[in-house]
KEMI-671881 format. One record per residue (C-alpha): x, y, z. Coordinates in steps of 0.1 Angstrom, whole numbers, padded with zeros to 4 digits, always signed. Last residue first. Layout:
<nodes>
XYZ;...
</nodes>
This chain:
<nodes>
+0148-0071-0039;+0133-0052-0072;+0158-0047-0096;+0136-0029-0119;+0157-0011-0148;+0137+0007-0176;+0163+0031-0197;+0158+0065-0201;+0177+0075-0235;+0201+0105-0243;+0216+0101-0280;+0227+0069-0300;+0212+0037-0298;+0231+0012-0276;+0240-0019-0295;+0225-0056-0285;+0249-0081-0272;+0250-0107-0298;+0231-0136-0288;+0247-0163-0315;+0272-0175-0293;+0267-0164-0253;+0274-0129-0246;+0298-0115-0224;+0321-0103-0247;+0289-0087-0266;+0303-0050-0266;+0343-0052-0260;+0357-0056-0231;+0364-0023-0211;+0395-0009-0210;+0411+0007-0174;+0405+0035-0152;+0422+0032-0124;+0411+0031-0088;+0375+0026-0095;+0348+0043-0075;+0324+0022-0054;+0292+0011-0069;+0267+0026-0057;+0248+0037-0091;+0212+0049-0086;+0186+0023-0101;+0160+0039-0119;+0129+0023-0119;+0099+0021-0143;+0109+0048-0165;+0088+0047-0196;+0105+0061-0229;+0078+0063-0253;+0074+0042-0283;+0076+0057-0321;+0116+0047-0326;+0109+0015-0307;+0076+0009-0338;+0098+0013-0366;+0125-0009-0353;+0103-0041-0348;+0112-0053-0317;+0129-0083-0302;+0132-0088-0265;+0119-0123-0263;+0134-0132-0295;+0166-0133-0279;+0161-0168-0265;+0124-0182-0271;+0131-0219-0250;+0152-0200-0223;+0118-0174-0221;+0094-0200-0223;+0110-0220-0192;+0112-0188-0174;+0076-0180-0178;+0063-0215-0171;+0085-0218-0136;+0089-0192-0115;+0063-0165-0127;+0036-0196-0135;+0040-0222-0109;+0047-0207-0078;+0041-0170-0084;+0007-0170-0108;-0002-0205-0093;-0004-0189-0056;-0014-0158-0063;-0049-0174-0089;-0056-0197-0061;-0056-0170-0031;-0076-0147-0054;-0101-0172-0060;-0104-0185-0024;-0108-0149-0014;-0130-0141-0038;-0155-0166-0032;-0152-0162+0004;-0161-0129-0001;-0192-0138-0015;-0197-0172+0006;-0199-0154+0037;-0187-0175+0064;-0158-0150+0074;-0134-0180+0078;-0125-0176+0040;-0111-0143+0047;-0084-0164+0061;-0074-0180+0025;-0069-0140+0012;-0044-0130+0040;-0024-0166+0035;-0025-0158-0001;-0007-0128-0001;+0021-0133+0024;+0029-0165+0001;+0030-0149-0024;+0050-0118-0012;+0079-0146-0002;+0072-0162-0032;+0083-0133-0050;+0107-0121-0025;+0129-0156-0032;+0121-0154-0071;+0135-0123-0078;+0172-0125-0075;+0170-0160-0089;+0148-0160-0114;+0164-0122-0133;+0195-0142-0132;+0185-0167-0149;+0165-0150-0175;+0197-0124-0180;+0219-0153-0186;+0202-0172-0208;+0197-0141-0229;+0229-0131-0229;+0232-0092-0240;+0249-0085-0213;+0237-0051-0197;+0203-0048-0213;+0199-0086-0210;+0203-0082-0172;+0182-0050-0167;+0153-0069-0189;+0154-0097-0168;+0159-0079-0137;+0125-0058-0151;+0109-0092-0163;+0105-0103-0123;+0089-0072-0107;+0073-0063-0137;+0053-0095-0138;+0051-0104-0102;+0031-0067-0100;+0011-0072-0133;+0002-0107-0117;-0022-0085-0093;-0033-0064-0119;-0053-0089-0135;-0059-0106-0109;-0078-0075-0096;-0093-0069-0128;-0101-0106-0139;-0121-0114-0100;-0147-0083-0100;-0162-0091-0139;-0160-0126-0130;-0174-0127-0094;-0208-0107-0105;-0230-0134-0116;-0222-0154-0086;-0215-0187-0092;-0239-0211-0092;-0245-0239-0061;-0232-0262-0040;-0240-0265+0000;-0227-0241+0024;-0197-0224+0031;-0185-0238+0062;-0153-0253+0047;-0167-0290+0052;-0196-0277+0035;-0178-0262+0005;-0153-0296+0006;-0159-0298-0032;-0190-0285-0038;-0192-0285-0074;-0200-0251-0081;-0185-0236-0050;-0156-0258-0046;-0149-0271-0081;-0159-0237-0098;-0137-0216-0074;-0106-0241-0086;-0117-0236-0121;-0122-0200-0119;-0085-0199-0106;-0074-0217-0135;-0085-0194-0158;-0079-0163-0147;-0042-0178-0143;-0041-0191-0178;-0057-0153-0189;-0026-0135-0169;-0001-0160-0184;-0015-0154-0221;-0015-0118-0212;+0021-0117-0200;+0034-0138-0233;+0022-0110-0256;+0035-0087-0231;+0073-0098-0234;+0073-0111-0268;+0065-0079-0285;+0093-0058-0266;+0106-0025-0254;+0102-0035-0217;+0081-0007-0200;+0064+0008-0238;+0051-0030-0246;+0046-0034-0204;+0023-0008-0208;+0004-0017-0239;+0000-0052-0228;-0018-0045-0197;-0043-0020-0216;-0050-0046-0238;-0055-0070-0214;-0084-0046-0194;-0098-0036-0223;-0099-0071-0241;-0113-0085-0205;-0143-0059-0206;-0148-0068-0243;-0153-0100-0238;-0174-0099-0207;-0202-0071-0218;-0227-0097-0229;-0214-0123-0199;-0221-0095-0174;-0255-0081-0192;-0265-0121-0193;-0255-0125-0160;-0274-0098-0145;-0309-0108-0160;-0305-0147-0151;-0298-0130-0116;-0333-0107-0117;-0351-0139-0134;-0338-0161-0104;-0351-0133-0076;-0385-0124-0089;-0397-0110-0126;-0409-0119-0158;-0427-0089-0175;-0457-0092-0186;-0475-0068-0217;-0512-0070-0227;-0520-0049-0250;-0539-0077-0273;-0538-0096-0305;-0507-0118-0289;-0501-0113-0251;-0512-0148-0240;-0490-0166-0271;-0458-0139-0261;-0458-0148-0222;-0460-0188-0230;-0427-0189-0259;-0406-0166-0254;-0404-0149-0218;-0424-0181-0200;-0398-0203-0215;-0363-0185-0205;-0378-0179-0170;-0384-0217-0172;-0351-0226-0181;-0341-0206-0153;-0359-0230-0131;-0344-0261-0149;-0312-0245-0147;-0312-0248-0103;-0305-0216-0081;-0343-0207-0073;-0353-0245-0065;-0374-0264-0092;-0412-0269-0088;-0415-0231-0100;-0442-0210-0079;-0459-0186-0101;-0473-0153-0086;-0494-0133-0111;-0493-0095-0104;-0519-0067-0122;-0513-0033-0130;-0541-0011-0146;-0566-0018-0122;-0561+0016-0108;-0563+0003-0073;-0537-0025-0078;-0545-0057-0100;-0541-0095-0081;-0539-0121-0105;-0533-0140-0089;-0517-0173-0077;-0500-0203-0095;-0486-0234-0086;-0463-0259-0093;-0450-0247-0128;-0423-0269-0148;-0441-0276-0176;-0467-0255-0181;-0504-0263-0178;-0510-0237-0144;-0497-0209-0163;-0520-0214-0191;-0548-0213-0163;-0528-0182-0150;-0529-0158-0183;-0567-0168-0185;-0577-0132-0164;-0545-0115-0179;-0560-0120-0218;-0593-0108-0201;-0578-0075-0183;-0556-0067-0216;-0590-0070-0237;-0605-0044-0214;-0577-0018-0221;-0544-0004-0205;-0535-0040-0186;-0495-0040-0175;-0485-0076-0162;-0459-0082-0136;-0453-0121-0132;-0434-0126-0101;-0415-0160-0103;-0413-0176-0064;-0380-0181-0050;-0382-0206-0015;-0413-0218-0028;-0397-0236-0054;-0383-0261-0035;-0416-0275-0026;-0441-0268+0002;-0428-0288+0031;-0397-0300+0019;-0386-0268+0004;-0399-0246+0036;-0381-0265+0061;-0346-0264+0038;-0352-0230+0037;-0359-0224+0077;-0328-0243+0079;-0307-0226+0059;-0318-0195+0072;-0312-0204+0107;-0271-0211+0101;-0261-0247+0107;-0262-0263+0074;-0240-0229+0064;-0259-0207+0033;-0266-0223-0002;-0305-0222+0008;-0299-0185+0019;-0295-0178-0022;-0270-0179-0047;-0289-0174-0077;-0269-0179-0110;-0238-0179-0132;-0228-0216-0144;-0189-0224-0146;-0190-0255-0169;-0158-0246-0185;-0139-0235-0155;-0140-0272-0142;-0113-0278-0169;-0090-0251-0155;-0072-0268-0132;-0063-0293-0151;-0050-0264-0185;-0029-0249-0161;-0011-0279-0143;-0003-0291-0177;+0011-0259-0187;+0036-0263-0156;+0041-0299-0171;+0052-0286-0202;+0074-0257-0191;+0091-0281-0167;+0101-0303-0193;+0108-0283-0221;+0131-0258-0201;+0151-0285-0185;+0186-0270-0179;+0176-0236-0176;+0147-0243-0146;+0175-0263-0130;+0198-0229-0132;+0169-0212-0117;+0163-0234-0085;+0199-0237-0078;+0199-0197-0078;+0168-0197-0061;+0185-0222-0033;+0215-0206-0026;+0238-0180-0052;+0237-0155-0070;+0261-0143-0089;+0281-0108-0074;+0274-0083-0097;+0290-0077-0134;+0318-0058-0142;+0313-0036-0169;+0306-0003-0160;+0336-0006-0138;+0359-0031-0141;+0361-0064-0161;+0382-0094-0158;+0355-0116-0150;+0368-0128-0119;+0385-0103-0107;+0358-0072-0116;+0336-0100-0094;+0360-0106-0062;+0363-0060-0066;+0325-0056-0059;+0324-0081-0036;+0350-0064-0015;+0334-0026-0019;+0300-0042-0013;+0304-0040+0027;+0289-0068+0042;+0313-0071+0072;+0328-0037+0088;+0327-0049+0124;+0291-0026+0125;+0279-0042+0095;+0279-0079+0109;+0268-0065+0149;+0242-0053+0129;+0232-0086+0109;+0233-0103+0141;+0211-0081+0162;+0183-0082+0132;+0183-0051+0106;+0154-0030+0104;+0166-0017+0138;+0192+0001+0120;+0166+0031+0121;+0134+0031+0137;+0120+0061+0130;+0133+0068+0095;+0118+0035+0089;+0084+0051+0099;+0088+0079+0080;+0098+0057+0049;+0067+0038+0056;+0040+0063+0060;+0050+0084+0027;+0057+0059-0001;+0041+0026+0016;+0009+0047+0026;+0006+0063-0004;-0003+0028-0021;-0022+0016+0005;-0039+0045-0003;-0049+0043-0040;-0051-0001-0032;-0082+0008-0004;-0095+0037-0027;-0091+0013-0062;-0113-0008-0042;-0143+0011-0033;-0145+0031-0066;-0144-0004-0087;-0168-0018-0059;-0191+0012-0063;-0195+0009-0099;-0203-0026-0098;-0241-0021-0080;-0241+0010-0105;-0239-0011-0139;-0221+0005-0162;-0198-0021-0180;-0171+0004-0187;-0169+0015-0150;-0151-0021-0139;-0122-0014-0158;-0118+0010-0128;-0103-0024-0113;-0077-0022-0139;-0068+0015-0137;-0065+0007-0100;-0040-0023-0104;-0019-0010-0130;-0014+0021-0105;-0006+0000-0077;+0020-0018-0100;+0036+0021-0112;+0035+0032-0080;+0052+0003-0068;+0073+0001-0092;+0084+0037-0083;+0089+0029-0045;+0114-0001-0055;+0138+0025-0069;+0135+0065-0054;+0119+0046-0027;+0147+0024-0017;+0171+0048-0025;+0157+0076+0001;+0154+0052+0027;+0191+0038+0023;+0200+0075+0022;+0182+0080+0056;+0196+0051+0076;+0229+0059+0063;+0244+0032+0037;+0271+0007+0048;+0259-0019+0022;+0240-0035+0047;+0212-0005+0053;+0205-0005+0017;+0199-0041+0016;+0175-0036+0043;+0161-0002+0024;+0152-0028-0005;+0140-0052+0016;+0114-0029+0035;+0104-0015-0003;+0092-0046-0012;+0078-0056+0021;+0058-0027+0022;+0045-0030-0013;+0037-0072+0001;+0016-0059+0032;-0002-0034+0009;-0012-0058-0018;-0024-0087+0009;-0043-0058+0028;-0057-0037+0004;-0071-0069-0012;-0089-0082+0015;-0097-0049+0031;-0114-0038-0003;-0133-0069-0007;-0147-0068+0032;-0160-0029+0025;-0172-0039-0013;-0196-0066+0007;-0224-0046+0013;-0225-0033-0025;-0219+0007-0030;-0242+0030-0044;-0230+0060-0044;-0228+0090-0023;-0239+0081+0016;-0213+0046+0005;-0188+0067+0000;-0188+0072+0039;-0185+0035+0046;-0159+0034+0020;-0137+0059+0033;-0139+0045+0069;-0125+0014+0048;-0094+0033+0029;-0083+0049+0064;-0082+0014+0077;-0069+0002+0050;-0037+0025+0046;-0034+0020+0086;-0033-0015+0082;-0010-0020+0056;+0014+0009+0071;+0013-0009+0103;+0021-0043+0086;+0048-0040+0066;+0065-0019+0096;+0064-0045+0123;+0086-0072+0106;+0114-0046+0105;+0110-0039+0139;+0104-0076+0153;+0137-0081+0131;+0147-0112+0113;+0141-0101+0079;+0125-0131+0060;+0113-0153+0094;+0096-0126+0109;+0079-0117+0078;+0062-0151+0074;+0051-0151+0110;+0042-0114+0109;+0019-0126+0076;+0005-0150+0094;-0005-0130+0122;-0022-0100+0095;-0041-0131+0083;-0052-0146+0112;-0062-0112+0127;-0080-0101+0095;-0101-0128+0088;-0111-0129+0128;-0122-0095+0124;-0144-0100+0091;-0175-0100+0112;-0199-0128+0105;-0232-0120+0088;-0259-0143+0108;-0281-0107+0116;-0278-0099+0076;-0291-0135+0069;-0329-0120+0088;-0327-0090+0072;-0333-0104+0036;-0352-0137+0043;-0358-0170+0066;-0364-0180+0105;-0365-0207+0122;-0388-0226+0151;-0384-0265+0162;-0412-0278+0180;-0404-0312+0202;-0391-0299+0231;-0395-0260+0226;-0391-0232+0200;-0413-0202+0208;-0382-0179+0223;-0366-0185+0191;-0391-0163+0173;-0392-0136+0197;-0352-0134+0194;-0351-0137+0157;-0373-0107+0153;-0352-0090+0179;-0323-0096+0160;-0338-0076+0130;-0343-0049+0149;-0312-0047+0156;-0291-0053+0125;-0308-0026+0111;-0333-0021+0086;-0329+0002+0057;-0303-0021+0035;-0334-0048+0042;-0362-0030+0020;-0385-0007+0046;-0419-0009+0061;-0410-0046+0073;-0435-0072+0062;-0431-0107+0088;-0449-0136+0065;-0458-0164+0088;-0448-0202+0081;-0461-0239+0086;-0444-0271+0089;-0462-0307+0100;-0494-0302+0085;-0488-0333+0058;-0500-0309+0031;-0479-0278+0044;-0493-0251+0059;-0490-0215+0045;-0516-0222+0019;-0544-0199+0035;-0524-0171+0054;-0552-0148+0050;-0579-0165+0062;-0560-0167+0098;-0540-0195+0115;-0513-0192+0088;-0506-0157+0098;-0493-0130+0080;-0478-0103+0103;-0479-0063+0092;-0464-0034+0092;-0428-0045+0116;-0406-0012+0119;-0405-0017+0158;-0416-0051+0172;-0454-0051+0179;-0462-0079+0152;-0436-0099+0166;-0452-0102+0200;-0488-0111+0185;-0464-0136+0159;-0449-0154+0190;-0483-0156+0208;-0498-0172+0180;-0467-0201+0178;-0472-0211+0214;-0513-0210+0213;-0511-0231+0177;-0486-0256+0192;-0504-0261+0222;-0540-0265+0205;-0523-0290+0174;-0525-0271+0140;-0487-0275+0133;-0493-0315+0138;-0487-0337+0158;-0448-0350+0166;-0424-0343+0136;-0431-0303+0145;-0417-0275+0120;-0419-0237+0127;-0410-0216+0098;-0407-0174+0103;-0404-0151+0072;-0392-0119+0066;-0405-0099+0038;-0382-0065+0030;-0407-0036+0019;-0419-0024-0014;-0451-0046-0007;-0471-0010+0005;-0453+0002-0025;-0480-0019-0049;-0484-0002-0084;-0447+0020-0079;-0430-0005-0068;-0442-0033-0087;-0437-0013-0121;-0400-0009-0107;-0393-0042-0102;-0405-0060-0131;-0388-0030-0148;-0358-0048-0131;-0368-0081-0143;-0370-0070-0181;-0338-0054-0179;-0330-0020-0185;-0307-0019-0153;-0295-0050-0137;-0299-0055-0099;-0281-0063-0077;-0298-0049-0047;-0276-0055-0014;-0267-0018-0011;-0244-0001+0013;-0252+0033+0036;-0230+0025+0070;-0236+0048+0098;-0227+0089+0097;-0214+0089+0132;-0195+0059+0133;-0178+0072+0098;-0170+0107+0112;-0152+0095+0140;-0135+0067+0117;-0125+0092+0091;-0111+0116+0117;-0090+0085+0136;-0073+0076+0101;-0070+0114+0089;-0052+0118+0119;-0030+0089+0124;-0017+0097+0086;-0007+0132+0095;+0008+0127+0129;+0031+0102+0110;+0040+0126+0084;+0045+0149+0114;+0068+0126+0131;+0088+0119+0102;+0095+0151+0086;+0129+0150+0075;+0119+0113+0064;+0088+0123+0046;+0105+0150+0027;+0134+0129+0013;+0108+0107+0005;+0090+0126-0015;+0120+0145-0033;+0135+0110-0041;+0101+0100-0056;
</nodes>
């Protein structure tokens, strides 16, 4: 790492040159080759995916994206002359827009059934020649313009489906502006230079920048989900922001012990640089997690977002040192170089106040103790470990409580904003025809003999008697007659149980009766079946997902920290903060705790994928607060052999850049929240929660607390298993310390150690020891 950023700063301009290019090349090359992502979730080998396919292939004129247009009047009727003349006009105009096939009607004798019983809403099927990934956001405006241009005084005209929501999709812009300006704000205020504040966030946003071109042209290779490009920026940009600032600090401190601009450089990413690496790492591997449960809608996310965190990563260890380079001992505010340049803030004086005070020199002598509000803050945390360790557990355990009724499911346009047009022309549609019409079941039947054709032929009268079943339709067979379609309209809406519960019924207990004795074979398809389907692969493959990813969490900081206590109590932490953010996405999502208010839309399941997405990225997220604060633990208790001691040091060093990280972190997530789109509002809200307990209430607080309460045992190991670890070299921290004049005795190993924590003894022979003192 020192070579690399010895070679970045001698090279500054060109590194800079470098970055800017492949930024501004990407972004060319992206506009020109268009976006390529994927809103079809589906599930492979599942009943409702062959569903698909079989419908597909028997019927591809229906392959299409289906639009639909709702016109609602509380005056007349829908069949009244003026209404009628308005509304058939719209749908001549709408059958000539370009990539339109074909207009359903209610007026005609094909669009029997498309008014309601009281004749006050009706509805036109618009069939699009493509599937809604295909169409563009243009063509699919001008549908919505036609439409619109019909609605007058006392007729009110919206529109519903696929292409339709992807025209109401808001643009992530304002997310990132009110993020990126609260994290200047915040940054501002922790270094106290415009520069220094700067440089956090150009390397963030030129790492994700670079990182989302690179996703819009991954998406012409994979299959990538149409909301990967929002999740990467989200999490590239809280994780690059706080790298940045990680490695900012450390140069900073550099800078004020006298150091040249380029040695402080140099030493910050020899140190803090390497746990960086080593936390972006964590964080990929994680997210790649994702590839175990082989589903190619996930696939692309993992791929997507291990890019954006890959480069934000390089960014902070080749952009930023350039950049500092650049700017020099403006990283430092006016004050704090008018300190260093009348000789203030050297070390050499500190140094020699703490070899006084303790009476030892060299080696030995401890740094200067910390003092101000974190150093209060830790000594409290000491005095009261039960206490606060108990009621930071309590905190836990509330907020996860909603978790366990956390319900996977459809989350369709009828959970979308009260005052977007798909809402409305849902809501139209479920009081005129019945909630169920908004998510039909497709019943896709397979008839290879004659006594297939009659078991399908009564298949819908049995239909027709089940509980739970409004209406039925078909079946219609396609030109071979050897694929035939029922269409059963639940009386429950898409995202409700009583509607999955149906799908369960139909598939075990109505489908099997009618197929008994004969070749028949149905498959249960449509839009709740296809989610049901998901979640079960998700929840199937959950457990051991979550052991891969933990495992692999524990194993690492196992080799990092030379300890059984130390990951053992990380992967409790990291499943209590899984945990409670699930319950905090559960209450407003699920729930609908101030959803509406929020403009998210009414309450409703979960979406199937948001687990299997969320515990990677958190995972690896409170890896990075997890080294960061056990590696000054570790250093401490390493050098003293206190316990007590190392664990309050180690909180009061780390704590202030912590929260100041966390705090950078979550404000970025929260503002994706102003997207309106409840996926990545989903995230955001969940990644926000799970930052915000994982640094405020877990890292400085519940942690702590169980390290005072374990003492020594937190580092113990047995002695067969350190002499078969690896060494693992998370950070080496070059020695600065100024020489001694004389030399003189050390104390004796453990003088500094409290009773009964003797200081550990050094094993003999050449070792690489882990030290992290991360500003």
């Amino acid at each position: 790492m020192a070579v690399l950023a010895r070679w970045c700063l001698s090279r500054r301009l060109t590194v800079v040159l470098l970055w800017l290019t492949a930024l501004v090349g990407l972004t060319v090359a992206a506009s020109v080759a268009g976006s390529a992502y994927s809103q079809q979730y589906d599930a492979p080998n599942t009943e409702s995916s062959h569903a698909a396919t079989l419908l597909r292939e028997a019927f591809p004129g229906q392959a299409g994206d289906s639009d639909t247009i709702v016109w609602h009047t509380d005056h007349g009727t829908v069949r009244a002359g003026d209404v009628e003349q308005t509304m058939t006009k719209v749908l001549d105009q709408a059958r000539s827009l370009p990539g339109v096939t074909s207009v359903t009607s209610p007026y005609g004798s094909s669009g029997a059934g498309q008014i309601s019983r009281d004749a006050h809403t009706a509805y036109a099927a618009v069939d699009y020649g493509k599937d809604a990934d295909s169409i563009s956001r243009a063509q699919a405006q001008a549908l919505v313009d036609t439409a619109k241009a019909g609605q007058g005084p006392g007729l009110e005209v919206e529109l519903g489906g696929q292409a339709i929501g992807n025209t109401e999709a808001a643009s992530a812009h304002l997310s990132e502006v009110v993020g990126v300006a609260v994290a200047a704000v915040v940054l501002l205020i922790a270094f106290g230079s415009f520069a220094a504040m700067l440089l956090p966030i150009a390397t963030a946003l030129v790492g994700c920048g670079t990182a989302y071109m690179g996703t819009v042209l991954l998406g012409h290779a994979m299959t990538v989900a149409d909301f990967a490009p929002m999740l990467g920026m989200l999490i590239g940009l809280g994780v690059g922001i706080d790298y940045a600032l990680f490695i900012v600090t450390r140069h900073r401190k550099g800078l004020k012990r006298g150091l040249p601009v380029a040695r402080a450089a140099e030493e910050a990413v020899a140190t803090t640089g390497k746990a960086v690496v080593f936390a972006g790492g964590t964080v990929c591997v994680a997210v790649l997690g994702m590839l175990l449960l082989r589903l190619n809608f996930l696939n692309g996310v993992a791929v997507a977002a291990s890019l954006t965190v890959l480069l934000t990563v390089a960014a902070s260890v080749t952009l930023l040192p350039a950049l500092l380079g650049l700017i020099g001992h403006r990283a430092l505010s006016r004050r704090e170089r008018r300190v260093l340049a009348h000789g203030g803030g050297c070390p050499a004086e500190q140094h020699r106040r703490a070899e006084e005070h303790t009476g030892c020199r060299g080696a030995d002598a401890p740094a200067a103790p910390p003092t101000g509000v974190a150093a209060r803050w830790s000594g409290f945390v000491a005095r009261h470990p039960r206490l606060l360790g108990a009621l930071a557990a309590a905190v836990m355990v509330v907020l996860a409580l909603p978790a366990f009724s956390l319900h996977l499911g459809t989350s369709d346009q009828g959970l979308d904003p009260s005052t977007s047009t798909t809402r409305k022309a849902y809501d139209l549609i479920a009081d005129g025809f019945g909630p169920g019409t908004n998510g039909p079941l497709t019943l896709v039947a397979t008839t290879d003999s004659a006594g297939a054709l009659v078991a399908l032929d009564h298949l819908p009268q049995t239909l027709r008697h089940t509980p739970g079943v409004s209406s039925v339709t078909g079946p219609d067979l396609d030109g071979a007659g050897r694929v035939g379609v029922i269409t059963v309209v639940p009386d429950s809406s898409p995202q409700s149980a009583a509607t999955s519960h149906l799908v369960d019924e139909l598939r075990h207990d109505v489908l099997p009766a009618a197929e008994k004795g004969t070749d028949l074979k149905v498959d249960v398809g449509g839009s709740t079946a296809s989610y049901d389907d998901f979640a079960a692969v998700v929840i199937g493959k959950l457990p051991l997902f979550v052991g891969c990813v933990v495992g692999l969490g524990c194993l690492l900081l196992l080799v990092a920290f030379r300890s059984l206590g130390v990951p053992l109590k990380a992967a409790v932490m990291n499943i209590a903060a899984v945990a409670s953010s699930f319950g905090v996405v559960t209450a407003i999502f699920q729930w609908g705790w101030g959803s509406e208010w929020l403009g998210l839309g009414r309450a409703g399941p979960i979406e199937p994928f948001l687990p299997v997405i969320l515990v990677p990225v958190l995972f690896g997220l409170s890896m990075d607060y997890q080294v960061f604060l056990v590696s000054r633990m570790y250093e401490e208790w390493r050098r003293t052999g206190n316990n007590r001691r190392a664990v309050r040091v180690g909180l009061a060093e780390t704590s202030r850049v912590i929260n100041s990280a966390a705090v950078i972190m979550v404000a970025v997530f929260l503002a994706f929240v102003l997207s309106g789109d409840r996926v990545i509002a989903m995230f955001g809200i969940g990644l926000a929660a799970a930052v915000a307990l994982d640094a405020f209430v877990l890292r400085t607080l519940l942690v702590p607390a169980l390290m005072h309460l374990l003492g020594p045992a937190n580092w113990w190991l047995p002695g067969w298993l350190e002499r078969r670890l690896p060494r693992l070299d998370i950070e080496t921290v070059p020695d600065t310390r100024p020489p001694v004049a004389a030399p003189t005795v050390p104390l004796p190993a453990g003088a500094l150690a409290a009773p009964g924590e003797p200081r550990p003894a050094e094993p003999s022979g050449s070792r690489v020891t882990v030290k992290a003192h991360v500003p």
